[in-house]
C-alpha positions as CSV (number, residue, x, y, z in Angstrom):
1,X,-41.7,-9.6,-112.6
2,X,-40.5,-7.0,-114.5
3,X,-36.8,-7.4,-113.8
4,X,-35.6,-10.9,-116.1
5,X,-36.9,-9.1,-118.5
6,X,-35.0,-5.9,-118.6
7,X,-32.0,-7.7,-117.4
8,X,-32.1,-5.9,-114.2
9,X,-30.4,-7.8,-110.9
10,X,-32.6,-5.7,-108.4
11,X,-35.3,-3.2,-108.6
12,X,-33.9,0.2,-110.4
13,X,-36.1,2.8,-108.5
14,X,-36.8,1.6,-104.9
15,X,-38.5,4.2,-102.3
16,X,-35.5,2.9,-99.9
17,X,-32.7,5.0,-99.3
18,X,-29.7,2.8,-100.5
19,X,-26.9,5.0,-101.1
20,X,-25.4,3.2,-103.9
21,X,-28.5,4.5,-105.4
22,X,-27.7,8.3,-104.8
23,X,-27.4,9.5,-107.8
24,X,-24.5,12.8,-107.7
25,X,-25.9,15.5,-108.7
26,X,-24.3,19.0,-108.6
27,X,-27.0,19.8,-105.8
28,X,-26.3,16.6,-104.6
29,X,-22.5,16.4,-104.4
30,X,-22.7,19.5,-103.1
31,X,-25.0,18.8,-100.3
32,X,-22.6,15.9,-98.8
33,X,-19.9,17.6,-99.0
34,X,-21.2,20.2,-96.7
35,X,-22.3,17.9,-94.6
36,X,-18.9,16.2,-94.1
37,X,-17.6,19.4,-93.6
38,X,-20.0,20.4,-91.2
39,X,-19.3,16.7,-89.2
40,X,-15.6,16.8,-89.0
41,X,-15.7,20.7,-88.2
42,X,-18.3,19.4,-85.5
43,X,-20.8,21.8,-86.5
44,X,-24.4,22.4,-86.6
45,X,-25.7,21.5,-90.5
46,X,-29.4,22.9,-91.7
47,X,-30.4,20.6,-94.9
48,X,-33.7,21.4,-96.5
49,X,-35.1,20.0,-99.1
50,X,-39.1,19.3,-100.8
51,X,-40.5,16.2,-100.2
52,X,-38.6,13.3,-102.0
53,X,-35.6,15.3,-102.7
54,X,-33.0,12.7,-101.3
55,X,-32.5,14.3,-98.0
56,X,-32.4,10.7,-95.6
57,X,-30.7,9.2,-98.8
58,X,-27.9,11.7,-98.8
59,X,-27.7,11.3,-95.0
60,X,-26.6,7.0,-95.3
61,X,-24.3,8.4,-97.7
62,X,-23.0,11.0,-95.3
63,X,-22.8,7.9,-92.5
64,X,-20.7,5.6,-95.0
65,X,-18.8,8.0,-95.8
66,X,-17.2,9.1,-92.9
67,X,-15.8,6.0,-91.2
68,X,-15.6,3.9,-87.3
69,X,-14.9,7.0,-85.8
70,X,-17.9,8.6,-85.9
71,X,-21.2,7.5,-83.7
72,X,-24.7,8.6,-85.6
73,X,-27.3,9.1,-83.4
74,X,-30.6,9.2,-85.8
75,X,-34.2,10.5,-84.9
76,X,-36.5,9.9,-87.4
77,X,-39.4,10.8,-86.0
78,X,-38.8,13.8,-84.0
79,X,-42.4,14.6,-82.7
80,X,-41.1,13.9,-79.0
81,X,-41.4,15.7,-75.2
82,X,-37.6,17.2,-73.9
83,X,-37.5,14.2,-72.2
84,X,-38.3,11.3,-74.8
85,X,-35.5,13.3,-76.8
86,X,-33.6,13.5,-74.6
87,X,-33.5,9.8,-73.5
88,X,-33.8,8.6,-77.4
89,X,-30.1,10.6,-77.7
90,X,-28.7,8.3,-74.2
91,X,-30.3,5.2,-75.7
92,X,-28.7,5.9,-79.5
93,X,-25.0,7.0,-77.2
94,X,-25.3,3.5,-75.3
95,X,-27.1,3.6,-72.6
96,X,-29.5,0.8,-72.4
97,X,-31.6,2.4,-69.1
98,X,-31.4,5.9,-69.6
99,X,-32.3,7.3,-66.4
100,X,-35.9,8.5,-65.4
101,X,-35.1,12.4,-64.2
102,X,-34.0,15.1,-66.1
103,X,-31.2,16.1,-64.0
104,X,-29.7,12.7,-64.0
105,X,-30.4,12.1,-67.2
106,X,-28.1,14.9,-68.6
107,X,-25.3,14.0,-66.1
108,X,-25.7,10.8,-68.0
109,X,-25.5,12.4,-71.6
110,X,-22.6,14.4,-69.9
111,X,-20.4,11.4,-69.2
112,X,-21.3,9.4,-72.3
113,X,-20.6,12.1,-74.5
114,X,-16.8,13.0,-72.5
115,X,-16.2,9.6,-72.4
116,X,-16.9,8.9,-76.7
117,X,-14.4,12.1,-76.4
118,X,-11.5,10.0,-74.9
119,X,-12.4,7.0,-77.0
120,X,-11.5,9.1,-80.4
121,X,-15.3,8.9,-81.2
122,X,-17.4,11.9,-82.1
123,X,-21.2,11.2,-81.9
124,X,-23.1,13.2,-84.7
125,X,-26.7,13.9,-84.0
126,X,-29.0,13.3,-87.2
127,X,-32.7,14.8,-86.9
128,X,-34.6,14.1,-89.8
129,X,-38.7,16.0,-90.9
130,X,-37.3,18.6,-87.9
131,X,-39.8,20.8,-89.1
132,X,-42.4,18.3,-86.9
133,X,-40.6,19.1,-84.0
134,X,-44.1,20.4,-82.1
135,X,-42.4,23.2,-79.6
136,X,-39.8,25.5,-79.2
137,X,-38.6,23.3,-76.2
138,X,-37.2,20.3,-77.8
139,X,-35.0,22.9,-80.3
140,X,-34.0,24.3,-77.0
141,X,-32.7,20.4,-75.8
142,X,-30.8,20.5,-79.9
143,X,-29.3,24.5,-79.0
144,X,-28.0,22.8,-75.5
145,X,-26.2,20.3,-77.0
146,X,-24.3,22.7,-78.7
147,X,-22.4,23.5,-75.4
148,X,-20.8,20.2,-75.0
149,X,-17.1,21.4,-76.1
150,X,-13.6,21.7,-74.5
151,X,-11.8,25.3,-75.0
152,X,-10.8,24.5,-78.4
153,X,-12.9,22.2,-79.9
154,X,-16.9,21.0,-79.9
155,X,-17.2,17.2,-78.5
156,X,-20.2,16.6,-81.1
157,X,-22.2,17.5,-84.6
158,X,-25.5,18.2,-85.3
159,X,-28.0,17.4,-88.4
160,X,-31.3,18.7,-89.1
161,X,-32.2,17.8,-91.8
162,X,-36.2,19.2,-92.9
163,X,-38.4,20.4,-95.7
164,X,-38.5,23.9,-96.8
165,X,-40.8,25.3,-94.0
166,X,-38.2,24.1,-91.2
167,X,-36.3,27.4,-92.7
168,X,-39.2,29.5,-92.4
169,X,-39.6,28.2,-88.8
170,X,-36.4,28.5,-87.5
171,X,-36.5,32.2,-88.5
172,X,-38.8,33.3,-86.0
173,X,-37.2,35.4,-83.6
174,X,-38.0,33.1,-81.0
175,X,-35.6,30.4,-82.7
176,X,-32.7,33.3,-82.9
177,X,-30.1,31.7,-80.1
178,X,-30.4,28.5,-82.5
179,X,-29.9,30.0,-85.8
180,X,-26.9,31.6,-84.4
181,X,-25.0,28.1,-84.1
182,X,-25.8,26.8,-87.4
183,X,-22.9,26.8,-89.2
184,X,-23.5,25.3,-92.4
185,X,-26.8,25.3,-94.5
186,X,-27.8,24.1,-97.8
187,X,-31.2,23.7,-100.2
188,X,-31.6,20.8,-102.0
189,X,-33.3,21.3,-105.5
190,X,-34.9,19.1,-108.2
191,X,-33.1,17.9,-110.8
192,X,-33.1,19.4,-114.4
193,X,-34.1,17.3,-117.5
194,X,-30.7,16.4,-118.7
195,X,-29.7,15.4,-115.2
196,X,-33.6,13.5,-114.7
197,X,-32.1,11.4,-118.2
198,X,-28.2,10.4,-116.2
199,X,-30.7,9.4,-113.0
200,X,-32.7,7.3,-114.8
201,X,-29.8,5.5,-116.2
202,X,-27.6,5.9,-113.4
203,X,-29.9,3.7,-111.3
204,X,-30.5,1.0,-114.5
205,X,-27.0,0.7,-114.3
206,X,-26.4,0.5,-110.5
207,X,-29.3,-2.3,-110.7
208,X,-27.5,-4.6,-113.3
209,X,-29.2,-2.6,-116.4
210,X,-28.3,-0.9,-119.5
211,X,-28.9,2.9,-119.9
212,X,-31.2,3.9,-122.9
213,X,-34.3,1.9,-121.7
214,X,-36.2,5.1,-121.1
215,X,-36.8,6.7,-124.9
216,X,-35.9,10.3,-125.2
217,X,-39.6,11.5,-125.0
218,X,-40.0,9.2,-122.1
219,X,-37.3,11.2,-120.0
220,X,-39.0,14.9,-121.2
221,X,-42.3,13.1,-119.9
222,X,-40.9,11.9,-116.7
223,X,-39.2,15.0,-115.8
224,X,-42.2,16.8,-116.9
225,X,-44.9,14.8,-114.6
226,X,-42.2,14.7,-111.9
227,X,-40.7,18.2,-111.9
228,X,-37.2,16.7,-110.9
229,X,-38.2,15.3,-107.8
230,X,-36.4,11.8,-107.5
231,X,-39.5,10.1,-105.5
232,X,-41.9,11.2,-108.1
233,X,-39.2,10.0,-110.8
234,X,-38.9,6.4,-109.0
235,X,-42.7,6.4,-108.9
236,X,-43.6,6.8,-112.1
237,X,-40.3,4.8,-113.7
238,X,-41.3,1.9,-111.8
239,X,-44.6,2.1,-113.0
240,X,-43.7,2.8,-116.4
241,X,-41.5,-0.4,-116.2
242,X,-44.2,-2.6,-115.1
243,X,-46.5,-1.2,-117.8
244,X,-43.7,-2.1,-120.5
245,X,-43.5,-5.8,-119.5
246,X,-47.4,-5.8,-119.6
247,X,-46.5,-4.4,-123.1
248,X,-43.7,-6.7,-124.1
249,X,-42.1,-3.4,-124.8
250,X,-37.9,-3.5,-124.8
251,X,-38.2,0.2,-124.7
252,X,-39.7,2.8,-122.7
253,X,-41.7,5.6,-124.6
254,X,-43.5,8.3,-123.6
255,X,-47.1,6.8,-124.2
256,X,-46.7,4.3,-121.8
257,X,-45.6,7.4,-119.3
258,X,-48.9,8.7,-120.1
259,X,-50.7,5.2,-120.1
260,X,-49.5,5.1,-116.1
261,X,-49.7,8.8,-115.6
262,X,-53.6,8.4,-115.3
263,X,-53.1,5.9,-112.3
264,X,-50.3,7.9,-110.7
265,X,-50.6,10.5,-107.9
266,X,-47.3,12.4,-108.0
């Protein structure tokens, strides 16, 4: 609809986590770069964040990023037994019928992970909402597979990626022997008005635009409604977007934020 008209080759603000849509940030930049280092150290990462802060965007970037010879292993919904985890991880490493007894099934994990060793690979583990893991027993699976290592190195990475109150959970005492191996953390934040302005045109650009569309009061509206979370910013540019074709309108000002704000829940 809305996209001849504002010259755009693709939709600006999409919920989908392209990463030629990440938009760098300082909190951003920093973020992946913590990440790689956590990877090619082959550490364990904690990355928090609120809800639509860019946390599974920044992890695709993380993935490109980092080349052939590294395996990701993603869980994306984590609310799992030991066991499902456990045999998600074998399926993700390769192995098509991962077998049906815990015992075997870590021999299993054992040999694929020694032999993606030899092979120059280095399978990073990518947990994403962690803080819906449901028990203490599955973080006990993720502290276990810490302990895959030779004397000088560790044979893989771990991810968790989570919103704030994964922080709060992990530190329970309880959660202590796990805490201890994290070697990297970071927060993500929201974005501040001047950089809620470059991500707005950032993204027109990246989708075959021109940057000015949004009106100055548009942006302070935006970031105002949104708080600087990018999700609530796509939702309401989009909308705002759709409301100015509706409109004829080359520009976007802040009444037609507040015309769409009344339909919005962000």
């Amino acid at each position: 609809m809305y996209k001849g008209f504002y010259g755009l080759r693709e939709k600006p603000f999409s919920k989908t986590p392209d990463p030629r849509f990440l938009f760098m940030s300082r909190i951003h930049e920093e973020a992946l770069a913590r990440l790689q280092y956590a990877v090619e150290e082959l550490d364990v990462a904690l990355l928090t964040g609120g809800i639509g802060s860019g946390k599974t965007t920044i992890s695709r970037a993380l993935m490109d990023s980092l080349g052939p010879g590294y395996r990701f292993c993603f869980v994306f919904n984590p609310i799992l037994t030991p066991m499902e985890f456990l045999r998600l991880l074998a399926r993700d490493l390769g192995l098509d019928t991962p077998a049906a007894t815990k015992d075997d099934l870590l021999k299993e994990l054992t040999g694929e992970i020694y032999r993606c060793h030899a092979g120059g690979i280095v399978p990073v583990l990518i947990i994403d909402e962690a803080q819906m893991i449901p028990g203490r027993e599955v973080f006990d699976e993720i502290r276990l597979l810490t302990n895959f290592q030779l004397d000088d190195t560790n044979l893989l990475s771990v991810i968790l990626m989570g919103q704030p109150e994964l922080r709060e959970r992990l530190a329970e005492p309880v959660y202590e022997p796990l805490r201890q191996r994290i070697g990297i953390q970071y927060h993500l934040t929201s974005l501040n008005l001047e950089e809620t302005l470059a991500y707005l045109d950032f993204r027109l650009t990246v989708a075959g635009g021109k940057p000015g569309l949004f009106l100055p009061d548009a942006v302070l509206r935006i970031y105002q409604l949104s708080g600087g979370v990018p999700r609530r910013i796509n939702t309401i540019a989009t909308n705002a977007l759709l409301e100015g074709f509706s409109r004829d309108s080359a520009l976007i000002d802040a009444e037609i934020i507040d015309a769409v704000n009344e339909e919005l829940f962000v």
